[in-house]
PLY file of the C-alpha trace (Angstrom):
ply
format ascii 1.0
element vertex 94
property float x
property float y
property float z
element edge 93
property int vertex1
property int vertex2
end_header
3.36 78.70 64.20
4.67 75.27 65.87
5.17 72.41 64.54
4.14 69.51 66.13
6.07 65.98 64.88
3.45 63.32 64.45
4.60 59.78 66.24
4.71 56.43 63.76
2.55 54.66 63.85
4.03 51.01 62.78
1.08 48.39 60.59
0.62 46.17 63.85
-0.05 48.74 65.76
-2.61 50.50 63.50
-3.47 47.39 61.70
-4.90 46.63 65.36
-6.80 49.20 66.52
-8.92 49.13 62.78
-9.67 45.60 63.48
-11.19 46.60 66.64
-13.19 49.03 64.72
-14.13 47.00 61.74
-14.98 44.21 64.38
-17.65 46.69 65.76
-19.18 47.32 62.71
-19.85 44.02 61.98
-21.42 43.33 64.95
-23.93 46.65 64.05
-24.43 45.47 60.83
-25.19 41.85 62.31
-27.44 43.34 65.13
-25.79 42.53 67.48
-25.35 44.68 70.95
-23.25 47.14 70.17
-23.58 50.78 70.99
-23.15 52.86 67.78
-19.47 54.63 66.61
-19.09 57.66 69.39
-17.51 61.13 67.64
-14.42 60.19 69.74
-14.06 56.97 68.60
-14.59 58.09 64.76
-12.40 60.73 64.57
-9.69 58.15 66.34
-10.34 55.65 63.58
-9.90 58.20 60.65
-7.38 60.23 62.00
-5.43 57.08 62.89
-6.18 55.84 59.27
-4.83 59.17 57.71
-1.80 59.28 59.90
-0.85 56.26 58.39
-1.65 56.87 54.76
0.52 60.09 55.14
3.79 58.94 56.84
6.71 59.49 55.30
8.23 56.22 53.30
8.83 53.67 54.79
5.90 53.70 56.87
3.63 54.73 54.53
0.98 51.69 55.25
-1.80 52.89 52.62
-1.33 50.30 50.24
-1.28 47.27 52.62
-4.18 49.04 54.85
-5.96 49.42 51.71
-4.93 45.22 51.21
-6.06 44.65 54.49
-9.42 46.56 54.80
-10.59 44.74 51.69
-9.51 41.44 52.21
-11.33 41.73 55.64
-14.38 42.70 53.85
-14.01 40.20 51.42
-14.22 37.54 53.70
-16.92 39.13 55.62
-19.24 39.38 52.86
-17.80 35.68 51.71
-19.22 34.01 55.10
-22.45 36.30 55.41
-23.27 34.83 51.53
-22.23 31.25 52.62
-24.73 31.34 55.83
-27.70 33.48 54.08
-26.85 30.33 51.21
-27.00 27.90 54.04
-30.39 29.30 55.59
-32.17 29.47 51.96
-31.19 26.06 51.03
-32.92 24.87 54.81
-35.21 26.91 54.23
-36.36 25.58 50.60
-35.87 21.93 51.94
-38.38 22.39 54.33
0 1
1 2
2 3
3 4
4 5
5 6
6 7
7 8
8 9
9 10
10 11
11 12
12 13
13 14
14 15
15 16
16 17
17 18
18 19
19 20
20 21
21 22
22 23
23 24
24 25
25 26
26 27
27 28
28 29
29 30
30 31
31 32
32 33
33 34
34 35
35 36
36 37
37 38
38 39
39 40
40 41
41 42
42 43
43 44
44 45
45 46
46 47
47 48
48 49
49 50
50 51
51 52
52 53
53 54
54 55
55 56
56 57
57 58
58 59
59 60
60 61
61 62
62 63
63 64
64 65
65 66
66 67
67 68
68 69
69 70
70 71
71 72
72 73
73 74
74 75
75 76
76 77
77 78
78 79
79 80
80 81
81 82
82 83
83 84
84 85
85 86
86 87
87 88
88 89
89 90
90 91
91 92
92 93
């Protein structure tokens, strides 16, 4: 059996490649062109994800991925409710 040492992967690093995917889901989700997640690109996102999670201390980034993810959705889901508010209240005024 060999065992094969896993690189660090430092929170810029990794913190930048999951923008890069959460930046193509929104722009699914919005409709905009964008071709769906490939297998390949996936798997990179989750096992890059996991590696990260699982590092030994002190690079275990789960906790401030975990801070990151959400406060990226959070602010997502913050300006999607301010411009669906936006359109409504146009809307209703006209």
């Amino acid at each position: 059996m060999t065992f094969v040492e896993r690189k660090t992967i430092d929170l810029e690093q990794g913190w930048e490649f999951m923008q890069k995917g959460i930046t193509k889901l929104k722009n699914i989700l919005e409709g905009h062109p964008e071709p769906q997640f490939s297998s390949k690109e996936y798997i990179l996102l989750y096992t890059t994800i996991y590696n990260m999670c699982t590092q030994k201390p002190p690079h275990d980034y789960s906790q401030q991925l975990y801070d990151k993810y959400r406060e990226s959705f959070e602010e997502y889901i913050t300006s999607t409710v301010r411009r669906l508010n936006i359109f409504l209240c146009v809307y209703c005024l006209s």
